[in-house]
C-alpha positions as CSV (number, residue, x, y, z in Angstrom):
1,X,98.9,98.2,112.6
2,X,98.5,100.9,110.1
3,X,101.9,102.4,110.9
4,X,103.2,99.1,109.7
5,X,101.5,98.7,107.1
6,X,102.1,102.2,106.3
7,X,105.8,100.5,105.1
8,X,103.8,98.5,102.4
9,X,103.8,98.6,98.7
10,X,100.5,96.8,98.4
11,X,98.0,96.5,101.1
12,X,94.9,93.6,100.9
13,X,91.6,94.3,103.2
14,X,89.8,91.1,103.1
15,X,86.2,92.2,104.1
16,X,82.8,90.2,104.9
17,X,80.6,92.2,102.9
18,X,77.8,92.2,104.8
19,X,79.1,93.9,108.1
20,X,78.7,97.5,108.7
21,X,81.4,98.0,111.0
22,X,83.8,96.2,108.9
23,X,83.4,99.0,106.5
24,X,83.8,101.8,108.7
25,X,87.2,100.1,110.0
26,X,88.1,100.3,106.1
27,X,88.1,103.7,106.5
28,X,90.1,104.3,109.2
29,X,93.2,102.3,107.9
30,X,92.6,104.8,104.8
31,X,92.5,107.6,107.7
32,X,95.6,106.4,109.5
33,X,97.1,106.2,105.7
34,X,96.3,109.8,105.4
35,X,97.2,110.8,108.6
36,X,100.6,109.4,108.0
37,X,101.0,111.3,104.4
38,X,101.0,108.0,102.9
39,X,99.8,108.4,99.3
40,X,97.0,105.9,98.5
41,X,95.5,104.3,95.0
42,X,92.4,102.5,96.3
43,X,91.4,99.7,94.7
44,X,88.1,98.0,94.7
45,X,86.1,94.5,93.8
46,X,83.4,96.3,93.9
47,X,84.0,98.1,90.6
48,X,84.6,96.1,87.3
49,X,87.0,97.4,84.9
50,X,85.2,98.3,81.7
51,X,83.7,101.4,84.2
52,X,87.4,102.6,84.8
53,X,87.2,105.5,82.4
54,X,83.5,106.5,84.5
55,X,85.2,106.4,87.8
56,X,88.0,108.4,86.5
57,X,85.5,111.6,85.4
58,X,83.9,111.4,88.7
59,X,87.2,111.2,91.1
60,X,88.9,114.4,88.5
61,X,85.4,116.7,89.4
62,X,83.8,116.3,85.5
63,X,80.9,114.2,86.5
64,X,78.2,114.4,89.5
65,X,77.6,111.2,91.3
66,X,74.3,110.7,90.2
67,X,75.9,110.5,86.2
68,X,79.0,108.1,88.2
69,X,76.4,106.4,89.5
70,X,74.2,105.7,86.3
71,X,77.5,104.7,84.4
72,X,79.6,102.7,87.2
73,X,77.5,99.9,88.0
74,X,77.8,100.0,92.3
75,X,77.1,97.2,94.4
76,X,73.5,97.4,96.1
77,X,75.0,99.0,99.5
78,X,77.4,101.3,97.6
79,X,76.3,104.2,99.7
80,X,76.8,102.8,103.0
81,X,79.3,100.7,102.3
82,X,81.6,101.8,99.6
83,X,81.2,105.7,99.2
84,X,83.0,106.8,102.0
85,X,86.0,105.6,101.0
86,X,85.4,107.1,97.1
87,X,84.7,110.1,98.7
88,X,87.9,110.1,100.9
89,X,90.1,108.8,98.2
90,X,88.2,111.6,96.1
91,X,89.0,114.4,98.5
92,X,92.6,113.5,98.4
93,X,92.9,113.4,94.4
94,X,94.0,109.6,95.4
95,X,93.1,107.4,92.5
96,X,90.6,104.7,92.2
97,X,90.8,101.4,89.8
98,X,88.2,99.4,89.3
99,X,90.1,96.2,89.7
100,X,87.4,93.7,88.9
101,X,86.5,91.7,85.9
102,X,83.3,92.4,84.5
103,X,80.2,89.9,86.1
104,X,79.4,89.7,82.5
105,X,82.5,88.1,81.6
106,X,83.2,86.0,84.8
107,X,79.3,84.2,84.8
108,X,79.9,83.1,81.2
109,X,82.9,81.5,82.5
110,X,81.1,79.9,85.5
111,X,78.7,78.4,83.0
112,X,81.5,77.1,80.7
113,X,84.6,77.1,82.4
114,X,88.2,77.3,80.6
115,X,86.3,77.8,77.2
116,X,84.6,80.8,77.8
117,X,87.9,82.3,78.5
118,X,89.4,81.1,74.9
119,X,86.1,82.1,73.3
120,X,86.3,85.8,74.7
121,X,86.1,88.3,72.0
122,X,89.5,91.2,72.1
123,X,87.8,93.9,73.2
124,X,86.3,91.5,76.2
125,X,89.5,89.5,76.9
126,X,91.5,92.8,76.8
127,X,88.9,93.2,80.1
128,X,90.4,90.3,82.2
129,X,94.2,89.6,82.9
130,X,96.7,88.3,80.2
131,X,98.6,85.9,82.5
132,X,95.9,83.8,83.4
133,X,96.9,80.9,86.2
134,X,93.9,78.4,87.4
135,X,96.4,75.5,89.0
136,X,94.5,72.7,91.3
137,X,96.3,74.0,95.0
138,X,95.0,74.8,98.5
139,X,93.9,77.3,97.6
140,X,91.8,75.4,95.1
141,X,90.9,73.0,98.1
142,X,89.4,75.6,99.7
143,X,87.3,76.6,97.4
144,X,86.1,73.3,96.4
145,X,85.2,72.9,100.3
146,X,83.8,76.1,100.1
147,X,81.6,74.7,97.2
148,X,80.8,71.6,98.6
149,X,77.3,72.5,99.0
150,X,76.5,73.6,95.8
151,X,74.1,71.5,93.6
152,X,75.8,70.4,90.4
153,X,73.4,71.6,87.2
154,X,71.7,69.6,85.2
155,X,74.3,67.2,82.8
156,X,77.1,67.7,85.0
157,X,79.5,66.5,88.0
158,X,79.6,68.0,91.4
159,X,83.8,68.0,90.3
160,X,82.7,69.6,86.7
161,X,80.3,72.5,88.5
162,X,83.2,73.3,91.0
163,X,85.8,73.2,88.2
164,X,83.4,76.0,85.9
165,X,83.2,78.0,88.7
166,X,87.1,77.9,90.3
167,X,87.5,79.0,86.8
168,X,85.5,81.9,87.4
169,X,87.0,82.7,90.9
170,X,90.8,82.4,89.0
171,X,90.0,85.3,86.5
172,X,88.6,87.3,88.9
173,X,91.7,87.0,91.0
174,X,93.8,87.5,88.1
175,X,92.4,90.4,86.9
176,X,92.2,92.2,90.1
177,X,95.8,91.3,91.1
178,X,97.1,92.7,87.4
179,X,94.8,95.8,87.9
180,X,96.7,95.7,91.3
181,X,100.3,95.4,89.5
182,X,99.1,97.8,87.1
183,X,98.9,100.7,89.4
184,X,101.3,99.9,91.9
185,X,103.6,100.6,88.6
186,X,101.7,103.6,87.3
187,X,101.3,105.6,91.1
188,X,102.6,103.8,94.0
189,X,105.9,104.8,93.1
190,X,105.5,108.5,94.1
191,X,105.9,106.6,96.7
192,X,102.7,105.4,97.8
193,X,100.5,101.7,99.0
194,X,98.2,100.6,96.9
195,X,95.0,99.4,99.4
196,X,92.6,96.6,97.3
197,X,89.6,95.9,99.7
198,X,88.4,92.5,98.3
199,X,86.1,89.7,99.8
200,X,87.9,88.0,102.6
201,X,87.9,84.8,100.4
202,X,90.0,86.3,97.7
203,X,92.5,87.3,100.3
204,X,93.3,84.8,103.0
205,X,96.2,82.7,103.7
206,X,98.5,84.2,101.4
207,X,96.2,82.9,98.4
208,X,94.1,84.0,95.6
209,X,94.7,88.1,94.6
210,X,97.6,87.5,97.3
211,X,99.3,85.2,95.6
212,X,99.0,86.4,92.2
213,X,99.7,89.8,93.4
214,X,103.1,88.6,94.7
215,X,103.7,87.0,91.4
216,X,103.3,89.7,89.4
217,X,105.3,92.6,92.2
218,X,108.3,89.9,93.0
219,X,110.0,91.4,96.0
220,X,107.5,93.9,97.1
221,X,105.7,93.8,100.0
222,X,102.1,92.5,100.4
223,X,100.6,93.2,103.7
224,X,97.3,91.5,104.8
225,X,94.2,92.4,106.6
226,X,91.3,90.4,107.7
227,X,88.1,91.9,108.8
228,X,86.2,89.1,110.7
229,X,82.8,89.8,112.2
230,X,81.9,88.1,115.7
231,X,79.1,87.9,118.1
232,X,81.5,88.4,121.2
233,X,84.7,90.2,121.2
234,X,85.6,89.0,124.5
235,X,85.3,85.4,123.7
236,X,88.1,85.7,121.0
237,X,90.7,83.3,121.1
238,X,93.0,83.4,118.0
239,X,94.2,79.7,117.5
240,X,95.8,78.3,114.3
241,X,94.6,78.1,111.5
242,X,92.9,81.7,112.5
243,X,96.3,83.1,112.8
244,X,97.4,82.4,109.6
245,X,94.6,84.2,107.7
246,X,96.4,87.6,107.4
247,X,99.3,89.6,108.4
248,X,97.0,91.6,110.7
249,X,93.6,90.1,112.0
250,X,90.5,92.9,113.0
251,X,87.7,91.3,114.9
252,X,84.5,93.8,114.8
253,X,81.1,93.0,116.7
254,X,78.6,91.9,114.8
């Protein structure tokens, strides 16, 4: 797998958050990337891009981690989770982006939709992507299963809630896929992959940061991993639509 996708010029790691073991398999593709002198930009969800310029300082050696810390914002389980793969891209003077859209930015649009994109101050749109693309597809179909659950607040639709918060999903995709774009531009042609671990959501079936990715890097290749957590390994039968989640498919015991 990793030889192949060694051949990449972007490569997408959709990952359950929650499982420990799909984050030590994160590493090893970056391992296997390393092994195979491929030069890496890692790219992360997990970091939201108005902390680019702290994440920067830390990866060149001019900040400790406890000031990169302070300053960056991690997610709760950044230190089991996330820091061995800074530390490895760190060691290897690989760069880091910090792909995501600030929370800030993407709850106001949950809570207001399309709006709260056109209402967005420039110093705070300059923080989400220019090309912004929210069209009702199956991708959209999914999430709005995904969502079905979800209570509609007070004064609005079930189909009004979903519609806010798509929103939201959209201009987190878009911004991560431009941040993506970005520095596949700036370093991946020394030549090197650029490997975005996202949620699994964001990822699958050729959709969301895939497809925008594509959109934006026309003729380049995106290659696709999903991480996917079961109770049983040996029970694991593959079977459409399964197989269509991801170039490459990893199953890891839960």
């Amino acid at each position: 797998m990793v030889a192949d996708l060694a051949r990449a010029d972007v490569i997408l790691i959709g990952e359950q958050h929650d499982d420990p073991n799909t984050h030590r398999l994160e590493l090893a593709v970056l391992e296997g990337l390393a092994r195979r002198n491929v030069s890496v930009t890692l790219s992360l969800e997990m970091f939201e891009r108005d902390v680019q310029r702290s994440v920067d300082t830390y990866m060149a050696g001019s900040a400790a981690e406890d000031e990169f810390l302070k300053n960056s914002r991690p997610w709760p389980r950044y230190a089991t989770d996330y820091r061995p793969l800074v530390e490895f891209a760190r060691a290897r003077r690989w760069p880091v982006v910090a792909a995501n859209v600030p929370r800030r930015i993407a709850a106001d649009v949950a809570k207001a939709g399309k709006p709260a994109v056109e209402s967005l101050n420039a110093a705070d749109r300059s923080l989400a992507a220019a090309d912004l693309e929210c069209p009702h597809d199956a991708y959209f179909d999914r999430f709005a299963e995904q969502m079905g659950g979800h209570q509609a607040s007070a004064g609005s639709s079930a189909d009004t809630t979903t519609e806010r918060y798509y929103w939201a999903q959209c201009i987190k995709d878009e911004t991560m896929a431009e941040s993506i774009a970005d520095a596949f531009t700036k370093f991946a042609g020394r030549p090197g992959v650029v490997v975005h671990v996202t949620g699994a959501f964001h990822s699958e079936y050729g959709e969301g940061t895939g497809e925008r990715v594509r959109r934006r890097l026309a003729g380049r290749r995106v290659g696709t991993v999903s991480m996917m957590p079961v109770e049983n390994l040996d029970a694991i039968t593959p079977q459409s639509p399964d197989l269509r989640r991801a170039d490459y498919l990893v199953y890891t015991v839960k």
